[in-house]
NUDRENLO-401655 format. One record per atom (N, C-alpha, C): residue number from 0; x, y, z; atom name. Coordinates in pm, 1 decimal. Atoms other than C-alpha are relative to their C-alpha. Example, Ala and Ser with C-alpha at 12.3 -4.5 7.8 and 13.67 -1.06 7.14 Angstrom:
REM NUDRENLO-401655
PT num        X        Y        Z atomo
PT   0     89.0   -119.0      0.0     N
PT   0   1230.0   -450.0    780.0    CA
PT   0     90.0    120.0      0.0     C
PT   1    -82.0   -119.0     -6.0     N
PT   1   1367.0   -106.0    714.0    CA
PT   1    -77.0    109.0     73.0     C
This chain:
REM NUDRENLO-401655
PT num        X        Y        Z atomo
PT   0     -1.2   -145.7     -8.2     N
PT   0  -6651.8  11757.6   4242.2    CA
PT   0    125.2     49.4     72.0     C
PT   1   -152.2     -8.4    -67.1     N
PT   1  -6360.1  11744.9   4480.1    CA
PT   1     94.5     16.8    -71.8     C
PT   2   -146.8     23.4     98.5     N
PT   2  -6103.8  11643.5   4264.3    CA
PT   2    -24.6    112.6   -125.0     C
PT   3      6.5   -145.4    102.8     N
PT   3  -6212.3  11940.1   4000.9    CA
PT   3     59.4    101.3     64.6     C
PT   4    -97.5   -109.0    -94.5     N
PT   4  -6145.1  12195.7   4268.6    CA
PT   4    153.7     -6.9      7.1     C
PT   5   -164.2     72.1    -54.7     N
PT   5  -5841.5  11998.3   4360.3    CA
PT   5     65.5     60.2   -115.9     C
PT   6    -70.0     12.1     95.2     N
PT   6  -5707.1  11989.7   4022.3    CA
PT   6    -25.7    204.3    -65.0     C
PT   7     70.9   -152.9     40.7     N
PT   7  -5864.7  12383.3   3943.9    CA
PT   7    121.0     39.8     63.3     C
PT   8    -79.4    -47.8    -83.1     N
PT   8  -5648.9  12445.7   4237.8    CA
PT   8     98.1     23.3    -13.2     C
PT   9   -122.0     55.3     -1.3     N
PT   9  -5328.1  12303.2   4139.2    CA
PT   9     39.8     42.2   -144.7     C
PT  10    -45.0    -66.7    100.0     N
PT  10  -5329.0  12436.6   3797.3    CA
PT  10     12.2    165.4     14.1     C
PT  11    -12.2   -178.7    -30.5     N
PT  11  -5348.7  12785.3   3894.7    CA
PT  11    138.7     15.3     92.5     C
PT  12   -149.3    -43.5    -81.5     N
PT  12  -5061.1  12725.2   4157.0    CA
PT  12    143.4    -32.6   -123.7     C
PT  13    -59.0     30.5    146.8     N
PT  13  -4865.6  12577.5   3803.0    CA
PT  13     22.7    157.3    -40.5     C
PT  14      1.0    -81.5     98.3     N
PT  14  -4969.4  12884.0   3631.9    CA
PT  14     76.0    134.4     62.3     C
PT  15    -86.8    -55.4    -51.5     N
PT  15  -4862.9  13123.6   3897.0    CA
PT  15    160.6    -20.2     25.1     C
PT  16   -167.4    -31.7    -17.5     N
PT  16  -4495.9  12971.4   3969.2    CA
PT  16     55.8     24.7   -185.6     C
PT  17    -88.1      7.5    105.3     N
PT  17  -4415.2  12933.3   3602.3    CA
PT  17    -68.7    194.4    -39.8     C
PT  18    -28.9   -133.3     24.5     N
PT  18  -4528.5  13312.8   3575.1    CA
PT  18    121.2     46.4     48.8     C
PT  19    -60.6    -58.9    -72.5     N
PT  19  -4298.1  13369.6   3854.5    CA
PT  19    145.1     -3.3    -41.6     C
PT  20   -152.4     41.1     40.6     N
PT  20  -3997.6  13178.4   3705.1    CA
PT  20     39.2     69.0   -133.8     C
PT  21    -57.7    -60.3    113.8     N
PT  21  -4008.7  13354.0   3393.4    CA
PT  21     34.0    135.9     34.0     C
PT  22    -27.7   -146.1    -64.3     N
PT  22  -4027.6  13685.0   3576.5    CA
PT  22    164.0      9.5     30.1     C
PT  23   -148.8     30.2    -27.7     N
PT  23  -3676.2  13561.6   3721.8    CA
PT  23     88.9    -30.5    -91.3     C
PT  24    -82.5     41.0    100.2     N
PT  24  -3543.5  13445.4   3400.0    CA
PT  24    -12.6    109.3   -109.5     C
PT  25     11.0    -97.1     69.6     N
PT  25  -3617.7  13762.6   3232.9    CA
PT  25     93.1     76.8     19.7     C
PT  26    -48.3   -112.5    -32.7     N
PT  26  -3415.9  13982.0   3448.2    CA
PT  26    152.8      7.5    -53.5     C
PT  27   -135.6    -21.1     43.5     N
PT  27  -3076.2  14066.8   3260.3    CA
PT  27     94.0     57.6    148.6     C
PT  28   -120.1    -21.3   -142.3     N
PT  28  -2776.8  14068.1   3515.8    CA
PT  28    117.6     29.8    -97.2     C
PT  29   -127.5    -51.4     63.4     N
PT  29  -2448.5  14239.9   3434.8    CA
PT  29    114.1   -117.5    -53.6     C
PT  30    -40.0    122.2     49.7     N
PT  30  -2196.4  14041.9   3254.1    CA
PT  30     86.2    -16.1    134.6     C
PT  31   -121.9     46.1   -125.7     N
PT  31  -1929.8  13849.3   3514.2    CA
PT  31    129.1    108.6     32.4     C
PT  32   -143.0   -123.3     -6.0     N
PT  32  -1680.3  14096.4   3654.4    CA
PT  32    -61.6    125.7    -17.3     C
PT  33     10.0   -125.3     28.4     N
PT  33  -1817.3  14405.2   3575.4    CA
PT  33    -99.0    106.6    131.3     C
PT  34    107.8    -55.9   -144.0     N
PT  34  -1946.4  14646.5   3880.1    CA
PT  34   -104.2     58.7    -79.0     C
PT  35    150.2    -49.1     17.9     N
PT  35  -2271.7  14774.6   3938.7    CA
PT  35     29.7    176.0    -21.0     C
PT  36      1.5   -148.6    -17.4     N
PT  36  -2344.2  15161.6   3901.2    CA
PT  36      6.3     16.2    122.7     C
PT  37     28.4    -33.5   -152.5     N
PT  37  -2465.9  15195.7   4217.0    CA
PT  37     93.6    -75.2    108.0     C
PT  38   -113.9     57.7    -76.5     N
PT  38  -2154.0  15000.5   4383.4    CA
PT  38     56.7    113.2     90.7     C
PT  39    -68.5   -143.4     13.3     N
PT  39  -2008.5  15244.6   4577.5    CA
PT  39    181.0    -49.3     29.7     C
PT  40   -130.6     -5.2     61.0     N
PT  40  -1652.0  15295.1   4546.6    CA
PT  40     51.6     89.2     89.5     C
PT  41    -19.5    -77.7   -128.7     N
PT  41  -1398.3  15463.7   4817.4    CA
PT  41    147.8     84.8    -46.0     C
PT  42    -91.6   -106.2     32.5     N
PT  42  -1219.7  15779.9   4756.6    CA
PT  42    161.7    -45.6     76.2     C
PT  43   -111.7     25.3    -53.6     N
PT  43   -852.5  15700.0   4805.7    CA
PT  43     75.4    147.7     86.1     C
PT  44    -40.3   -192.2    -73.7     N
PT  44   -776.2  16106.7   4935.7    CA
PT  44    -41.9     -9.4    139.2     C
PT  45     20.9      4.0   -127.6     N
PT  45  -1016.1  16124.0   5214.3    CA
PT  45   -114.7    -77.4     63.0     C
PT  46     60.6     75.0    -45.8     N
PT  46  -1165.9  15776.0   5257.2    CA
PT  46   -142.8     13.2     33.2     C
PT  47    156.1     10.5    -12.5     N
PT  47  -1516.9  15837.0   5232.3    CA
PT  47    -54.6    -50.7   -135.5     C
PT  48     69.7     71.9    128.3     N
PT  48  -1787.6  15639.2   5006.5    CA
PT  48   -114.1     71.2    -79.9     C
PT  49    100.9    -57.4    130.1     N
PT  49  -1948.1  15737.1   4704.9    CA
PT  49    -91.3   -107.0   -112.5     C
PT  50     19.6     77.0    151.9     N
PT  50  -2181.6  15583.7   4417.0    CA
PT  50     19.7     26.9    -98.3     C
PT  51    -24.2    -21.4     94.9     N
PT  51  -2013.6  15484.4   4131.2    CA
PT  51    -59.7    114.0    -72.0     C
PT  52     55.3   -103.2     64.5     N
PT  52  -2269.1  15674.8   3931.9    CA
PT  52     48.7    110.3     14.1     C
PT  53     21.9   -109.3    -75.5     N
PT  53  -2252.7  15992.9   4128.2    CA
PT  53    234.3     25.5     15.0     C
PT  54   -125.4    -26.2     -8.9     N
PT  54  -1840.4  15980.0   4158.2    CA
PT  54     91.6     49.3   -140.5     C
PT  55   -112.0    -38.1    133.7     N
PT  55  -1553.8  16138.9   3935.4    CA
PT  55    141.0    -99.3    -11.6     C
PT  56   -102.2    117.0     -9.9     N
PT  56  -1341.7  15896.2   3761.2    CA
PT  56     81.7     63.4    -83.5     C
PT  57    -91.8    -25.9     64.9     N
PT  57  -1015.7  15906.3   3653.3    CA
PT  57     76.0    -88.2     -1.3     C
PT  58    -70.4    105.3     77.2     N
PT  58   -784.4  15683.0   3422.3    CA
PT  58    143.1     10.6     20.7     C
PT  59   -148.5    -34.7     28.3     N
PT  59   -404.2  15690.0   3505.2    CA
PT  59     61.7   -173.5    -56.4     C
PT  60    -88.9    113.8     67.9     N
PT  60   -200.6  15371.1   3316.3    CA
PT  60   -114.6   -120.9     38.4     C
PT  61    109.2    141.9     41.5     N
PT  61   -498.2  15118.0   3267.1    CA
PT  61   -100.9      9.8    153.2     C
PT  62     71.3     63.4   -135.8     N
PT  62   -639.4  15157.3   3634.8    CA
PT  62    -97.6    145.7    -38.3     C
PT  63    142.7   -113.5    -37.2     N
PT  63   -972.4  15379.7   3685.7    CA
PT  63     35.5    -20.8    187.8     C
PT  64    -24.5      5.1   -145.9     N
PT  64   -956.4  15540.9   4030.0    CA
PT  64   -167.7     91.5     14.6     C
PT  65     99.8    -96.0     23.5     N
PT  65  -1276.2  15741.6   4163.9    CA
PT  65     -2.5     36.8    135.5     C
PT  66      4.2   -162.7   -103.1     N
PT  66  -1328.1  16053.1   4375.2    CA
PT  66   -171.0     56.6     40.0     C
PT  67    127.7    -63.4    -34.0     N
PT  67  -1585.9  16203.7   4590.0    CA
PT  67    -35.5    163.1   -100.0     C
PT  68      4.8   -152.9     26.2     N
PT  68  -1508.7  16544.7   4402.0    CA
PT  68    144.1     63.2    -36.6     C
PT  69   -118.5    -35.6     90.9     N
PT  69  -1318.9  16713.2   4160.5    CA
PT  69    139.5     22.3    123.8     C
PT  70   -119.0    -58.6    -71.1     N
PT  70  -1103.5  16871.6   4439.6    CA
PT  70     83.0   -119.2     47.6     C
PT  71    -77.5     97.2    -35.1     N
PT  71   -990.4  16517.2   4586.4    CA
PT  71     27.1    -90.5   -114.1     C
PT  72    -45.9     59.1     92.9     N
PT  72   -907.9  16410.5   4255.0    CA
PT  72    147.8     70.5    -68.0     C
PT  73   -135.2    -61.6     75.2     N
PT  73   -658.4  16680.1   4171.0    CA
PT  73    101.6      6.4    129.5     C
PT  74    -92.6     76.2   -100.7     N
PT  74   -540.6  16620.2   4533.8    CA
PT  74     89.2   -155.5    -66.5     C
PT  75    -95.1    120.7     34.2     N
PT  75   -429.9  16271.0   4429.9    CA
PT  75     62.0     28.6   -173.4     C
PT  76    -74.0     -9.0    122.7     N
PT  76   -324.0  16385.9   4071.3    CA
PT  76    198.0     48.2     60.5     C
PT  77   -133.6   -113.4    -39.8     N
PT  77    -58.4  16627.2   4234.1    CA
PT  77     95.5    -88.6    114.4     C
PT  78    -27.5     86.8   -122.3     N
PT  78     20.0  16329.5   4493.7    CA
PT  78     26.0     50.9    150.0     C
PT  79     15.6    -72.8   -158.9     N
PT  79    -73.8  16539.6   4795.1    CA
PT  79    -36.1   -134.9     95.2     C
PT  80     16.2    131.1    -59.0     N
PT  80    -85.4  16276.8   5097.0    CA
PT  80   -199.8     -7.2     27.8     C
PT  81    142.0     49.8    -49.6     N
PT  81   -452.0  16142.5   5236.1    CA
PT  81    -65.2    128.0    112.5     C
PT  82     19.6    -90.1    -97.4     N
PT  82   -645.3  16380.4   5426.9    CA
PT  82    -55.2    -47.1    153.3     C
């Protein structure tokens, strides 16, 4: 009767990790290199942090730069210094 329990026991702890591992092998991760949304990202104008998401980006010669806000974006367009 022991060894039923035992073995009752030990298949259920089975059945739970391999739930658990598929749970983990399910979860899609971004490809290599590529940031997160929610990364945040640091205004080059007046050094404060923003999330990606939530920030304004802008493209000059292949580079993406990003801004807390339109206004410190047309600051660095116009190359006004850092505030």
């Amino acid at each position: 009767m022991r060894a039923l329990v035992t073995l009752g026991f030990l298949v259920a702890i089975l059945i739970a990790l391999s739930r658990l591992s598929s749970a983990f092998r399910s979860r899609r991760l971004p490809p290599a290199g590529a940031p997160r949304r929610d990364e945040l990202v640091k205004d080059p104008v007046c050094q404060t942090y923003v999330p990606m998401s939530r920030a304004i980006r802008v493209e000059a010669g292949g580079t993406a730069t990003f801004f807390c806000s339109p206004e410190c974006a047309a600051r660095f367009q116009r190359g006004e210094p850092r505030a």
